[in-house]
C-alpha positions in Angstrom: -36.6 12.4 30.9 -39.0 14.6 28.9 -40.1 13.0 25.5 -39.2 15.9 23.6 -35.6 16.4 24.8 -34.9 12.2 24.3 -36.2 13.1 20.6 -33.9 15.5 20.1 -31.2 13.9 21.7 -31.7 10.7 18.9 -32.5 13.1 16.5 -29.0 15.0 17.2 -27.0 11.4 17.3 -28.7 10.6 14.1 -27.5 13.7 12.3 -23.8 13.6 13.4 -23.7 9.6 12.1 -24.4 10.9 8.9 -22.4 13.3 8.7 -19.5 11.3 10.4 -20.0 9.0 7.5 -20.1 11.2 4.9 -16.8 13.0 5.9 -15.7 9.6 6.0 -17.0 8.8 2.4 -15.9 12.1 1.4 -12.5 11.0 2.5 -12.5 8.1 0.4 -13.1 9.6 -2.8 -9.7 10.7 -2.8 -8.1 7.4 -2.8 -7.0 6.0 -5.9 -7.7 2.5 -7.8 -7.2 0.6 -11.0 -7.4 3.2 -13.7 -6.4 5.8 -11.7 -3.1 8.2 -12.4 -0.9 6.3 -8.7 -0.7 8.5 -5.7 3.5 10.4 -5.8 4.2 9.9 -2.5 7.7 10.6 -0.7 9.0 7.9 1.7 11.6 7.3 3.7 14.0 3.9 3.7 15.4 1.6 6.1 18.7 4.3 5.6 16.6 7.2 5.9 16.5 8.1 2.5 13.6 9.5 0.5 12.1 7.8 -2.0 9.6 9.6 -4.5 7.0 7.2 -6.4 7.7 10.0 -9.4 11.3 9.0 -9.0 10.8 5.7 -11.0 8.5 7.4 -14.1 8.8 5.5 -17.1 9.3 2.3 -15.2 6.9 -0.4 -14.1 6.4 -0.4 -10.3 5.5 -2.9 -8.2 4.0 -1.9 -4.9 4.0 -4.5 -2.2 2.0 -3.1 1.3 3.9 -5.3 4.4 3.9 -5.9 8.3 6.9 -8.2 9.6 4.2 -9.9 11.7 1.7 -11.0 8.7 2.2 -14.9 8.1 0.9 -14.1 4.0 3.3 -11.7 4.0 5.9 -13.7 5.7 4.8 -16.6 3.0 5.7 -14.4 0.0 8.8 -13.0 0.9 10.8 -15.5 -1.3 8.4 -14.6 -4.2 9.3 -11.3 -4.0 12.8 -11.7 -3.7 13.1 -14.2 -6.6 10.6 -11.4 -8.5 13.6 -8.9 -7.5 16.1 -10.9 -8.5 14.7 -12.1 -12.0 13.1 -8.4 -13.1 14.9 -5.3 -11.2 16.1 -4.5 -15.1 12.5 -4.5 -15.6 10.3 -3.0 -12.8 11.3 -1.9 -9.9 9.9 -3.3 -6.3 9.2 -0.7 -3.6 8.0 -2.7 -0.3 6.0 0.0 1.8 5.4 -1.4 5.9 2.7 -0.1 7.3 3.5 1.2 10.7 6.1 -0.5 12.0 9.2 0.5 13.7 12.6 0.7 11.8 14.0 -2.2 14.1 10.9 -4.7 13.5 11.8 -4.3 10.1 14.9 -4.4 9.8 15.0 -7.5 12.3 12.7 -9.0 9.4 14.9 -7.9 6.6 17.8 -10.0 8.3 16.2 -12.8 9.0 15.0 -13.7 5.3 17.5 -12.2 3.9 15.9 -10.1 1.3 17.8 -7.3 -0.7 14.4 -5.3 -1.4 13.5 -1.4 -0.9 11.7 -1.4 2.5 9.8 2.2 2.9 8.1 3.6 6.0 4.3 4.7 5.6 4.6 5.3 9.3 1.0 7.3 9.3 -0.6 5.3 6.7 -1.1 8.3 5.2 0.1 6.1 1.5 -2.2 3.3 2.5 -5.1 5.5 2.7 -4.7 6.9 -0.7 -4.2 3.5 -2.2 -7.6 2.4 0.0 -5.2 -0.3 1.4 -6.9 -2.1 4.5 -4.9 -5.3 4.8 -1.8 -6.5 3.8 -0.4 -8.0 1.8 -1.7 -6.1 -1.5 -0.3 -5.2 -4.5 -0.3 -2.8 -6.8 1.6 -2.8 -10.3 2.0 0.9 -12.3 2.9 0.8 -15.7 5.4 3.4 -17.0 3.5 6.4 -17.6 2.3 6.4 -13.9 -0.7 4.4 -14.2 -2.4 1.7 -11.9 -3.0 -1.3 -13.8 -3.6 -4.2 -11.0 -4.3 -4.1 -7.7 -4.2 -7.8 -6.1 -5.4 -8.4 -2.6 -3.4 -11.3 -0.6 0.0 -13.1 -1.5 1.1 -13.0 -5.3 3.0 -15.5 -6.7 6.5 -15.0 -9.4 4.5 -16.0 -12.4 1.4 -13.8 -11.9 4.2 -10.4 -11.0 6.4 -12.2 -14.3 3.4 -12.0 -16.5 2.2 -8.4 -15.1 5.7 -6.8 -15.8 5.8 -8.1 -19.1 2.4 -6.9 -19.8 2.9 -3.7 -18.8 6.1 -3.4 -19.8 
Protein backbone atom coordinates (compact mmCIF):
# COMPACT_ATOMS: atom_id res chain seq x y z
CA UNK A 1 0.00 0.00 0.00
CA UNK A 2 1.11 3.47 -0.98
CA UNK A 3 2.59 5.56 1.95
CA UNK A 4 0.49 8.40 1.27
CA UNK A 5 -2.94 6.66 1.30
CA UNK A 6 -1.78 4.53 4.81
CA UNK A 7 -1.23 8.28 6.08
CA UNK A 8 -4.37 9.28 5.36
CA UNK A 9 -6.01 6.39 6.33
CA UNK A 10 -4.41 6.96 10.18
CA UNK A 11 -4.86 10.37 9.68
CA UNK A 12 -8.69 9.88 8.97
CA UNK A 13 -9.07 7.25 12.09
CA UNK A 14 -7.37 9.81 14.13
CA UNK A 15 -9.83 12.54 13.35
CA UNK A 16 -13.04 10.50 13.89
CA UNK A 17 -11.60 9.31 17.61
CA UNK A 18 -11.63 12.71 18.39
CA UNK A 19 -14.47 13.64 17.40
CA UNK A 20 -16.21 10.29 18.69
CA UNK A 21 -14.96 11.42 22.00
CA UNK A 22 -15.93 14.71 21.99
CA UNK A 23 -19.63 13.90 21.04
CA UNK A 24 -19.12 11.70 23.74
CA UNK A 25 -17.85 14.44 26.15
CA UNK A 26 -20.29 16.70 24.75
CA UNK A 27 -22.90 14.26 25.88
CA UNK A 28 -21.68 14.26 29.29
CA UNK A 29 -22.03 17.79 30.06
CA UNK A 30 -25.56 17.36 30.23
CA UNK A 31 -25.59 15.08 33.04
CA UNK A 32 -26.19 16.40 36.37
CA UNK A 33 -24.22 16.18 39.85
CA UNK A 34 -23.98 17.48 43.35
CA UNK A 35 -25.10 21.11 43.10
CA UNK A 36 -27.02 20.68 40.25
CA UNK A 37 -30.99 21.53 39.97
CA UNK A 38 -32.00 16.93 39.70
CA UNK A 39 -32.95 15.72 36.27
CA UNK A 40 -37.58 15.60 36.18
CA UNK A 41 -37.76 12.52 34.77
CA UNK A 42 -41.15 10.42 34.11
CA UNK A 43 -41.04 6.72 35.00
CA UNK A 44 -43.09 4.04 34.99
CA UNK A 45 -43.84 1.47 38.16
CA UNK A 46 -44.01 -2.09 38.71
CA UNK A 47 -48.12 -1.21 38.03
CA UNK A 48 -47.47 0.78 35.20
CA UNK A 49 -47.94 3.94 36.66
CA UNK A 50 -45.99 7.15 35.92
CA UNK A 51 -44.10 8.60 38.28
CA UNK A 52 -42.67 12.27 37.84
CA UNK A 53 -39.45 13.25 39.98
CA UNK A 54 -41.39 16.87 40.01
CA UNK A 55 -44.23 14.96 41.58
CA UNK A 56 -42.53 14.89 45.05
CA UNK A 57 -41.27 18.94 44.96
CA UNK A 58 -40.91 20.16 48.31
CA UNK A 59 -39.92 16.73 49.63
CA UNK A 60 -36.57 15.15 50.25
CA UNK A 61 -35.89 12.36 47.76
CA UNK A 62 -33.95 9.59 47.99
CA UNK A 63 -32.79 7.97 44.74
CA UNK A 64 -31.58 4.54 44.93
CA UNK A 65 -30.16 3.08 41.18
CA UNK A 66 -30.81 -1.12 41.37
CA UNK A 67 -30.34 -4.42 39.43
CA UNK A 68 -31.97 -7.59 41.15
CA UNK A 69 -28.75 -9.37 40.26
CA UNK A 70 -26.18 -6.92 42.25
CA UNK A 71 -24.98 -8.68 45.53
CA UNK A 72 -24.42 -4.75 47.16
CA UNK A 73 -27.56 -4.09 46.11
CA UNK A 74 -29.05 -7.32 47.27
CA UNK A 75 -26.92 -6.42 50.73
CA UNK A 76 -28.83 -3.19 51.26
CA UNK A 77 -32.23 -3.98 50.64
CA UNK A 78 -33.03 -4.25 54.38
CA UNK A 79 -31.42 -0.81 54.83
CA UNK A 80 -33.59 0.63 52.59
CA UNK A 81 -36.61 -0.89 53.67
CA UNK A 82 -35.99 -0.04 57.42
CA UNK A 83 -35.06 3.66 55.81
CA UNK A 84 -38.73 3.33 54.31
CA UNK A 85 -40.22 2.27 57.12
CA UNK A 86 -38.63 4.75 59.75
CA UNK A 87 -38.73 8.13 57.22
CA UNK A 88 -41.62 7.85 54.39
CA UNK A 89 -43.22 10.96 56.51
CA UNK A 90 -39.99 12.46 55.82
CA UNK A 91 -38.45 11.74 52.33
CA UNK A 92 -39.68 9.70 50.02
CA UNK A 93 -37.60 6.56 48.37
CA UNK A 94 -37.92 6.15 44.59
CA UNK A 95 -35.83 2.82 43.67
CA UNK A 96 -35.05 3.16 39.78
CA UNK A 97 -33.72 -0.59 38.13
CA UNK A 98 -31.72 -0.18 35.53
CA UNK A 99 -32.74 -2.35 32.68
CA UNK A 100 -34.39 -5.07 33.86
CA UNK A 101 -37.50 -6.80 33.05
CA UNK A 102 -40.81 -6.18 35.07
CA UNK A 103 -40.68 -10.00 36.06
CA UNK A 104 -36.89 -9.95 37.40
CA UNK A 105 -38.05 -7.33 39.46
CA UNK A 106 -40.80 -8.12 40.72
CA UNK A 107 -39.45 -11.80 41.44
CA UNK A 108 -36.95 -9.68 43.60
CA UNK A 109 -39.56 -7.50 45.22
CA UNK A 110 -41.25 -10.86 46.51
CA UNK A 111 -38.51 -12.46 47.60
CA UNK A 112 -37.29 -9.65 50.23
CA UNK A 113 -40.18 -8.54 50.78
CA UNK A 114 -39.81 -4.88 50.40
CA UNK A 115 -42.85 -2.34 50.20
CA UNK A 116 -40.63 0.34 48.10
CA UNK A 117 -41.37 2.33 44.75
CA UNK A 118 -39.54 0.21 42.10
CA UNK A 119 -39.34 2.41 38.69
CA UNK A 120 -38.27 1.28 35.23
CA UNK A 121 -35.24 3.32 33.56
CA UNK A 122 -35.58 0.63 30.90
CA UNK A 123 -33.16 2.86 28.31
CA UNK A 124 -30.96 4.26 30.93
CA UNK A 125 -31.86 7.25 29.53
CA UNK A 126 -32.28 8.53 33.79
CA UNK A 127 -28.98 6.91 34.52
CA UNK A 128 -27.22 8.85 31.97
CA UNK A 129 -28.40 12.13 33.17
CA UNK A 130 -27.46 11.38 36.67
CA UNK A 131 -23.82 9.99 35.16
CA UNK A 132 -24.82 6.70 36.95
CA UNK A 133 -22.30 3.84 35.83
CA UNK A 134 -22.80 1.22 38.51
CA UNK A 135 -25.16 0.43 40.98
CA UNK A 136 -25.91 0.80 43.67
CA UNK A 137 -25.64 4.76 43.96
CA UNK A 138 -27.51 7.17 45.58
CA UNK A 139 -28.66 10.33 45.33
CA UNK A 140 -30.54 12.47 48.00
CA UNK A 141 -32.61 15.91 46.66
CA UNK A 142 -33.47 18.28 49.18
CA UNK A 143 -36.99 19.95 48.82
CA UNK A 144 -36.51 22.62 46.42
CA UNK A 145 -35.21 20.07 43.75
CA UNK A 146 -31.71 20.19 44.54
CA UNK A 147 -28.93 17.36 44.51
CA UNK A 148 -27.19 17.39 47.77
CA UNK A 149 -25.32 13.82 47.96
CA UNK A 150 -24.49 11.47 45.61
CA UNK A 151 -22.96 8.18 47.34
CA UNK A 152 -21.40 5.44 45.22
CA UNK A 153 -21.89 1.76 46.64
CA UNK A 154 -24.34 0.44 49.55
CA UNK A 155 -25.54 3.10 52.17
CA UNK A 156 -26.35 2.31 55.43
CA UNK A 157 -29.84 3.62 57.73
CA UNK A 158 -27.74 6.05 59.81
CA UNK A 159 -25.86 7.77 57.00
CA UNK A 160 -29.71 8.06 54.71
CA UNK A 161 -31.20 9.00 58.74
CA UNK A 162 -28.64 11.76 59.05
CA UNK A 163 -29.00 13.04 55.22
CA UNK A 164 -32.90 13.37 55.59
CA UNK A 165 -32.61 15.20 58.58
CA UNK A 166 -30.10 17.42 57.14
CA UNK A 167 -31.80 18.26 54.29
CA UNK A 168 -34.88 18.25 55.64
Amino acid sequence: MNKKVLRLIVFAIVIGMFVFLGLGLKENTSAVGVGDPAFDFELEDLDGNLHKLSDYQGQVVVLNYFTSWCEPCIEEVDILQAFEDNYNDRAKLLIIDRGETKKNVKEFIDKYQTTSTYLFDYNLKVSKKYNVIAQPETFVIDKNGIIREHIIGPVMLQQLSELVEKYN
